[in-house]
Structures are given as structure tokens and as C-alpha cells.
Steps between C-alpha positions, in 0.01 A plus 500: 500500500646253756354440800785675720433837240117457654574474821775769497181723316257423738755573813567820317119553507436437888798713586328802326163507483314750228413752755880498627650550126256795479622635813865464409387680136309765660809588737748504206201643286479801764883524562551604123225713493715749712809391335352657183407786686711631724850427288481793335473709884832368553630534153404876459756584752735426242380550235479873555770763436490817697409824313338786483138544417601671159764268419213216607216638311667566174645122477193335597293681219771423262502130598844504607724353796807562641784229551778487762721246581498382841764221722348228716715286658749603294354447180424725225150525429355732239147598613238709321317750695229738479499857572161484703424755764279406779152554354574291219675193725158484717310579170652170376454309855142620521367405128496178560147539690348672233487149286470327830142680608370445171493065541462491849080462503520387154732206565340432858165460340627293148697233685133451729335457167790280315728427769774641659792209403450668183531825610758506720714297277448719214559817728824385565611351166463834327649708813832235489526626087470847540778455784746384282441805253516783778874558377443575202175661548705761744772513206278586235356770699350622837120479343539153360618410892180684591272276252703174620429551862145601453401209305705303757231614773275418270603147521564475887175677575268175419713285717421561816164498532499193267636272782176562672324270241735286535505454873092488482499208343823336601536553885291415769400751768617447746871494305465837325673734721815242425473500144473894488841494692598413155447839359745623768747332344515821292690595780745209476532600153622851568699379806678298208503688224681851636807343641490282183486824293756697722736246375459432156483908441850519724631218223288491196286840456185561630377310153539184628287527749208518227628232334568229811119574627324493160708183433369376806147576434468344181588179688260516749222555267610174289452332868180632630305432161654162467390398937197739519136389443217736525301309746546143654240358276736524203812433652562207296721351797369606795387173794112418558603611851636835459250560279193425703701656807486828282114478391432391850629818649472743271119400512239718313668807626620512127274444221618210285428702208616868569275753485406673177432849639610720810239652754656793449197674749591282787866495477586857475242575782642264740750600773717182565587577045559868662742407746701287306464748264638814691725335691686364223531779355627681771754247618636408174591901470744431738614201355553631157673780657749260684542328181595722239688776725693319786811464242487858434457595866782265573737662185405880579482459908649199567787530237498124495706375191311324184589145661428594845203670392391165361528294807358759743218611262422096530489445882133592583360335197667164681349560858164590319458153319624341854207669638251467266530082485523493897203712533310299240511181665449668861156618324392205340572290834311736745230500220475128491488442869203787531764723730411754278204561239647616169345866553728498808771365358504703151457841739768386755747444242455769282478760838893349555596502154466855460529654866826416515635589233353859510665510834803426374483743229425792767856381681639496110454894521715528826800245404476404121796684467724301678574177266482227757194618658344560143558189394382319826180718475366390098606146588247477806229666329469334204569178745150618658365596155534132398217405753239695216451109351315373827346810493297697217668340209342231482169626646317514183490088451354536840238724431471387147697274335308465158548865435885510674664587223247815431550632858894488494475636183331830614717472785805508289377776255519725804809422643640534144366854527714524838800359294544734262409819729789354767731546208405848425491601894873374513618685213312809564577525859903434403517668206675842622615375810583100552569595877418235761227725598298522231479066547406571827199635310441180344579302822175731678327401160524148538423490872163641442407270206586157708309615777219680295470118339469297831260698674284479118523116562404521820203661448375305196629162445366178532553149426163397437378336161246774316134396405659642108742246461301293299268696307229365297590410138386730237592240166615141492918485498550172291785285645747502215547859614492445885718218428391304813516139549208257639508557851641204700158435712379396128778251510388356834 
């Protein structure tokens, strides 16, 4: 290699360092996490035909579909649709959870004990494949779509909470509320995806959209296990200086080998794991809500078109990344000059995260139906929602960062619950009537769960490091499985 190749290499290197190239993954990483997800709660608008329940019943047992041809733009575009009624449209929204409870504790836990590059990267590989077959799976029949999307949750479930390994061992402290911004960037992801989808359906079929994301995916995972190291120790081209900067930091606040067992006593009797616990569960209800029926509100209230469905479905998913990366570095910099202690900080936060937006919803019930004022309305509160990553989502490195993945893990498995049962409330509720009232119902619902989740925090939290973080060892871990490096202060 010539000597301008080496210097071009190591320019390339002090432009980006390691931690900034995991950043950059971990956005992308978290943007196609939703992409996988919430394609198909903009593509089931159209990919349903009206009929009756009979009509609906007897071709989904049979395995069949209905096709029709429909003009976009002028064009001719034969699409295949599915006589679903509206049990079985939420039915398929809402399975997704059931695969997605079953990894979340699993996967938070594994990628503590292996670590979570693998994890995460794997989670994603296999969710980006099954993407690509939804089609078909939905062709073949409305139980194989069933099996695909379950085993997709299956997938996604381990990724979340296996970024909290990852973080543990890869960001400093006093940085962490930044780098969980990143998982906001779900947000982004959705922001991008529905107009993205509105289009290619209006021109293409709501197939495409399967195909463009799971395309995309596959990508991404080539990327993050080509540029992604489990810990700075073997990064095989990470600086001395980063890496002591790191170590430094990071401190013994995580173990250098990770701990073999859980204090299972401790954790699950300790209030700050409750808080984050209950209130994640209760704000991600609304969330999920949001997520998988504002494109139906917007079709059945709204009557918003598939393409302007699309871009307005998008607009508070924007605003709530904006938030979440402002808020993030407002947190780490009052945290860093002592305005705040992190207890403060994590409560104030969290207390304007979900205030807000329960207020919001309340005004929802009184002018959702109006589109301009509806719109306006999800858009700031999911703005305000973003501010959750200063606050309690990133709490559990705080309190605990060797057992982070654990805590989001149980976290998650709850909110999962809340996922699928916000499906079911929507479809039961509009069923027999899809009236603007009965979403007022689900407006009032909402309200009571953002608040009920604050005022849990409140309570609770803290942002103190437990006495159980690092346990006592029960068995030697050999390093070939921790695979640690020396430390650097061995280097010295």
C-alpha cells in the first residue's frame, strides 16, 4: 500500500472514531428495526378488500385471496387482496408480539452473557429474510402470514435489550443518554418508511414495500458485523487513546468479565428495576397504539388517501427523533456540569416525556376529528414522547449496567404484553361501530396510561448505581468465552 493509501486510511480513521461508526450503526441498526415492523401497518391498508364477515371467514380458512385491479397515477396495477374483516387485520397486526415477548428476557440476558454485537446483528439478519418472504407467506395463506410474523417478533424481540450490553461496555457514562437517542431512531425509521411505503403501494403494490426494507436490511447486517466489535479490547483497529478513554470511564462499574449469574433476589425486589419496569410498560402501550393504528385512524376517520396516509402517518415519528437527540444531549450536559444528579434528571425527563403527551391525548378526544388539528396533536406528543431516552430508558445502565440488558428485557416483556392487548382494544372497541367516538375511547385510554407511567417514575426511580451490580462470582468464566482483552493499565 502506498504511503498516500495510509494516510488517506488513517484520515479515514480520525474522522470516525470506533465509538462514532457504532453510533452511526446503531441509528441505521434502530431505523430498520421499525422499518421491518411497521411496513406491514401501512401495507394492510391495502392489502385488504372489503367484505363481509362470511365472505371473510370462509376465504381465510380456505387459504384464499381476492384480486382487483386498481389505477394509480394512471397505471394499471393488478393487486391481490385479502378478504379480512377487522378481527383478523388486528389479529395479524397484533401477532407479531406473541414471538416478540418470547426473546425479549431471553435475548436481553444472552447478549450480557455472549454479547450483544452478536445478538443484535443476528436479530436483524433473520428479521431482514423473513421480510422478503412476507408476500408470499400472505399468498400462500393467512396462517403461514401468521407463522411469518410471529417468528419475525421472535427475531426483533432480542434486539433491543441487546444494545444495553453493548452500550455497557462501549459508552462512557456520562455519554449514555446520547447513545440511547439512537434507539429513537426507530422513530426516524417509521417517519421514513410510511411515506416510503405510501408510494411504492400507489405505484408498485403494497409487495414492494417488503421487498425494498428486507433488501435494505440484509445490507445493514453485512455492515454492522463487518465495523462492530464486541468490546474495545478486540477491536482490532481501535487507537490506544480511545481505548483507554473507554476503560478509563467506564471504570469498574462493569465487570471486565460479565457476570455468570443474575441476583435474581435483589433485582426483582428493587424499586428503581420497578419503575423502569412499570413505566415502560405503561408508556410504550401508548406508543404501540400510535404505531400500529394511526394509519387506520387516519383511513377510517381521517379518510386520508394510501399516499397521504403515508406522509401524515410519518410526521410525529420525525418530531419524536428531533426530540429525543435534543433531549439527550440537554441530559448528558446538565449531568456533566452537576446541574442535575442523574436521579433528577432521569425523573425530570421521564415526568415531561409522558405528561405531555397524555395531555395531548385528552385534547385528541375533543378535536381528533378534525384532520389538521389531529395531525398537529400526534406530531407534538410523540415530539414530547421522544424525551423517554434522557429519561427511564436508559435508567437501567444507571442503576446497573452489568445486568442492563436483563432489566430492559423484563421491561420489554411487559410492554410487549401492552402491544398486543392495544391491538385487541382497537379492534374490539371498532369492530361494530368504527365511529370517531368509540376512538375517543382509546384517546381517554391512552391519557390515563401516560400519566399513570410518570407519576410511577416519580415515585420510584433513581439514578443511583445498586450494591447488586456486581455480584460475587459463583464459578470461574475462562476468557476465551468472555472474550476480553488485557486491560490497557497492563499495557502501561
Amino acid at each position: 500500500m502506498s504511503n498516500t493509501e495510509k494516510g488517506g486510511l488513517h484520515r479515514i480513521r480520525d474522522a470516525l472514531s470506533c465509538r462514532q461508526v457504532l453510533n452511526l450503526l446503531t441509528m441505521f441498526g434502530f431505523m430498520l428495526n421499525y422499518a421491518l415492523r411497521v411496513n406491514l401497518t401501512i401495507a394492510i391498508v391495502d392489502m385488504v378488500r372489503p367484505a363481509n364477515v362470511s365472505e371473510s371467514l370462509n376465504g381465510t380458512l380456505a387459504g384464499n385471496s381476492t384480486g382487483n385491479s386498481s389505477t394509480s397515477d394512471g397505471v394499471e396495477v393488478f393487486e391481490e387482496r385479502f378478504a379480512w374483516d377487522t378481527y383478523q387485520t388486528n389479529f395479524v397486526l397484533g401477532c407479531f408480539f406473541w414471538g416478540y415477548i418470547l426473546t425479549e428476557l431471553p435475548g436481553g440476558r444472552l447478549a450480557e452473557l455472549i454479547g450483544g454485537r452478536r445478538v443484535f446483528g443476528h436479530s436483524m439478519l433473520w428479521a431482514s429474510l423473513l421480510t422478503l418472504i412476507t408476500p408470499l407467506a400472505a399468498h400462500i395463506n393467512y396462517v403461514v402470514l401468521i407463522i411469518v410474523r410471529v417468528v419475525l417478533g421472535f427475531m426483533l424481540g432480542a434486539s433491543w435489550p441487546a444494545i444495553h450490553p453493548v452500550a455497557a461496555v462501549w459508552i462512557p457514562p456520562m455519554e449514555r443518554s446520547k447513545f440511547m437517542s439512537n434507539m429513537m431512531a426507530s422513530s426516524l425509521g417509521a417517519a421514513i418508511t410510511m411515506p416510503v411505503c405510501g408510494y411504492l403501494i400507489s405505484v408498485a403494490g403494497w409487495a414492494s414495500v417488503f421487498y425494498l426494507t428486507g433488501a435494505v436490511g440484509l445490507v445493514w447486517s453485512l455492515c454492522w458485523f463487518t465495523f462492530v466489535y464486541e468490546t474495545p479490547a478486540t477491536h482490532p483497529h481501535i487507537t490506544v487513546e480511545e481505548r483507554r478513554e473507554i476503560e478509563d470511564a467506564i471504570g469498574t462499574s462493569t465487570s471486565k468479565k460479565r457476570p455468570s449469574h443474575v441476583p435474581w433476589g435483589q433485582l426483582l425486589c428493587s424499586p428503581a428495576v420497578w419503575a423502569i419496569i412499570s413505566c415502560h410498560g405503561l408508556a410504550v402501550f401508548g406508543f404501540f397504539t400510535v404505531v400500529n393504528q394511526l394509519p387506520t385512524f387516519m383511513s377510517q376517520i381521517l379518510h386520508f388517501d394510501i399516499r397521504q396516509n403515508g406522509l401524515f402517518s410519518s410526521l410525529p415519528y420525525l418530531g419524536k427523533y428531533v426530540m429525543a437527540v435534543a433531549s439527550s444531549y440537554l441530559a448528558d450536559h446538565l449531568r456533566k456540569k452537576g446541574t442535575l444528579s442523574t436521579t433528577a434528571t432521569r425523573k425530570l425527563f421521564t415526568t415531561f416525556a409522558l405528561v405531555i403527551p397524555g395531555l395531548l391525548m385528552i385534547l385528541q378526544v375533543y378535536l381528533g376529528y378534525d384532520a389538521t388539528w389531529s395531525v398537529t396533536i400526534f406530531s407534538l406528543a410523540l415530539f414530547a414522547h421522544g424525551a423517554v431516552t434522557a429519561g427511564y430508558l436508559g435508567n437501567g445502565l444507571d442503576i446497573a449496567p452489568n445486568f442492563g440488558g436483563t432489566i430492559f428485557g423484563l421491561a420489554n416483556t411487559l410492554s410487549s404484553f401492552g402491544g398486543f392487548l392495544s391491538t385487541w382494544m382497537v379492534g374490539a372497541l371498532t369492530y361494530h361501530d368504527k365511529s370517531f367516538h368509540q376512538w375517543q375511547i382509546v384517546f381517554w385510554i391512552l391519557a390515563v396510561t401516560y400519566i399513570s407511567g410518570a407519576v410511577v417514575f416519580a415515585i420510584l426511580g433513581s439514578g443511583e448505581l445498586q450494591p447488586w451490580n456486581n455480584p460475587p462470582e459463583r464459578k470461574k468464566i475462562s476468557d476465551v468465552t468472555q472474550e476480553e482483552g488485557v486491560p490497557l493499565k497492563n499495557e502501561k
